[in-house]
C-alpha positions in Angstrom: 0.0 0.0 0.0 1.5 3.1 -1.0 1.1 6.3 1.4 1.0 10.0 1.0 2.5 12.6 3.1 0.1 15.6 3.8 1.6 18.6 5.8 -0.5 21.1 6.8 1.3 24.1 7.3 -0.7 27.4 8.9 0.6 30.4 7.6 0.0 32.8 10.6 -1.5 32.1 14.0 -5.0 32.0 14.6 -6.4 35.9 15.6 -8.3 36.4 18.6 -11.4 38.4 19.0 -11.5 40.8 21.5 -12.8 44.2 22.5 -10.5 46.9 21.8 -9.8 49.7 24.3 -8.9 52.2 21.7 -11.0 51.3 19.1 -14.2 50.8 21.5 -15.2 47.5 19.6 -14.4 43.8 19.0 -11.5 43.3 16.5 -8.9 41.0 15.8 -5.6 40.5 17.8 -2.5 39.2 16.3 0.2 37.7 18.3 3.2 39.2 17.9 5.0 36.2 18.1 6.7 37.4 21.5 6.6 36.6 25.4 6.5 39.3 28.0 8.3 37.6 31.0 7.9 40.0 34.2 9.2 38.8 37.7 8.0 39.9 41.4 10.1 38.5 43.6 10.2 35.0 43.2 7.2 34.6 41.2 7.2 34.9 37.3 4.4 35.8 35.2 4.3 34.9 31.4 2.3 36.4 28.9 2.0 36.0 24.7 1.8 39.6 23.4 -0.8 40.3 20.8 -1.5 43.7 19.1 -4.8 44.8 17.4 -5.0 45.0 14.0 -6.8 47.5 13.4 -4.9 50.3 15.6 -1.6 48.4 17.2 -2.7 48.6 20.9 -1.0 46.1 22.5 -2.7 43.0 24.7 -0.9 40.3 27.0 -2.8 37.3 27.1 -2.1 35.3 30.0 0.5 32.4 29.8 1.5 31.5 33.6 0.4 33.3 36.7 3.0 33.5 40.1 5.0 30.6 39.3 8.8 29.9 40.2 11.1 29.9 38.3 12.0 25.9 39.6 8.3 25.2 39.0 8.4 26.3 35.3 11.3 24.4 34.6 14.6 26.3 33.2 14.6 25.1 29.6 11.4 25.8 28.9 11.9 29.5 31.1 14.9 30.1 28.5 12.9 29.5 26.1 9.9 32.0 27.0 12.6 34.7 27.4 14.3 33.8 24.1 10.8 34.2 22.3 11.0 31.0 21.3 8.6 30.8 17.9 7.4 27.4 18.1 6.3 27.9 21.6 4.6 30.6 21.2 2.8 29.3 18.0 2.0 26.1 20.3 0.5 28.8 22.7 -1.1 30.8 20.0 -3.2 27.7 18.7 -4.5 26.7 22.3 -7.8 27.6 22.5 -8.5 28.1 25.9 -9.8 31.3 27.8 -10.1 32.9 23.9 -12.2 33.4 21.3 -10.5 33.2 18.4 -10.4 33.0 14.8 -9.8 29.7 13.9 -9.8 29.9 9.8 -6.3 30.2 9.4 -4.5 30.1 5.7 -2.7 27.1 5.5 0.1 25.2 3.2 0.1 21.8 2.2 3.4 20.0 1.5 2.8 17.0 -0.6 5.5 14.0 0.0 4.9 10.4 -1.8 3.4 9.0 -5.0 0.5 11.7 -6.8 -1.6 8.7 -6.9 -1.5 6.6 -2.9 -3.9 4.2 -1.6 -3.1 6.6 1.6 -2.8 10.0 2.9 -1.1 10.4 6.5 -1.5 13.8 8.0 0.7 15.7 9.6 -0.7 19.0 11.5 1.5 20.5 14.1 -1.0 22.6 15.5 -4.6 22.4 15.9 -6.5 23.6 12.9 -10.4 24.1 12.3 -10.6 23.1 8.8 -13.1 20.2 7.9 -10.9 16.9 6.5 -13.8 17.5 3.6 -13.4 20.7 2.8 -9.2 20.6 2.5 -9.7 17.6 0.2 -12.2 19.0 -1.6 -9.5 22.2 -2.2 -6.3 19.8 -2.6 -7.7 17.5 -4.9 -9.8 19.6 -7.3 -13.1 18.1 -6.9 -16.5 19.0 -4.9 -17.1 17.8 -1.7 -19.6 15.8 -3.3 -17.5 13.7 -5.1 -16.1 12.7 -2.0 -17.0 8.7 -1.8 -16.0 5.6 0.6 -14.7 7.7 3.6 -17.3 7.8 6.3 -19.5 11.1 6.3 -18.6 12.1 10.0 -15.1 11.8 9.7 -15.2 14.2 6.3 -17.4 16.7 8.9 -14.4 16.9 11.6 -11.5 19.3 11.5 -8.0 17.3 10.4 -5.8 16.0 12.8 -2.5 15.2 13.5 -1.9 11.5 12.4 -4.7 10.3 10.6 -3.9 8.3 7.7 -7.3 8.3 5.1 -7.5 4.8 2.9 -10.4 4.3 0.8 -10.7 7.6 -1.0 -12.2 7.8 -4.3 
């Protein structure tokens, strides 16, 4: 059986929606891609900065609250001083405590035969788009056309792992 390699690559972080201050309504936040790492004594408190896109203002969403340094580990502190990019991305794509905009653009890196009994998925961070809907886009054919792949599985957003057999 011959397999297929589907990256999904998001091009940008998901935005979250939020009220802004300055403008006085809800708008999209970017992350910035950067940590603010602030310490009061012995407690640290980490935060992933975002900015609005509509007028810059800048918002720190919460990352860790009064922790030591010990109980945060020093690797991964390092790492939220160094503004490490994939961590904040993995921060970026967690959902919780947000509402955010999960219809990111995305890439997909193709590896294997054109023509595979199989396509493995590889998504490095959680993305909303329907498995139906990106092969639908990849493949060049309505949704429709979509045969021998259970129905519910076409509905739910891709995930990391899943390999797909039976596609016609």
């Amino acid at each position: 059986m011959e397999t297929a390699t589907w990256r999904i690559v998001p091009l940008r972080t998901p935005r979250v929606l939020r009220r802004c201050s300055r403008c006085d309504a809800e708008r999209p936040f970017s992350s910035t891609d950067k940590f603010r790492v602030n310490a009061n004594g012995r407690k640290v408190d980490v935060w992933l900065v975002y900015r609005c896109d509509a007028c810059g203002i800048s918002w720190n969403r919460t990352v860790l609250e009064r922790r030591t340094p010990e109980a945060i580990g020093t690797d991964l502190y390092r790492r939220y001083e160094a503004n490490d990019l994939a961590l904040a991305w993995a921060h970026a794509f967690d959902p919780r405590g947000v509402r955010a905009d999960a219809d990111v653009p995305l890439r997909v890196e193709k590896t294997g035969p054109d023509v595979a009994d199989a396509i493995r998925f590889e998504v490095p961070y959680p993305i909303a788009r329907r498995l139906d809907r990106l092969l639908a886009r990849e493949l060049g054919v309505p949704r429709s056309s979509l045969t021998g792949v259970d129905r519910r599985l076409l509905r739910r957003p891709v995930r990391d792992g899943l390999v797909l057999t039976g596609l016609r």
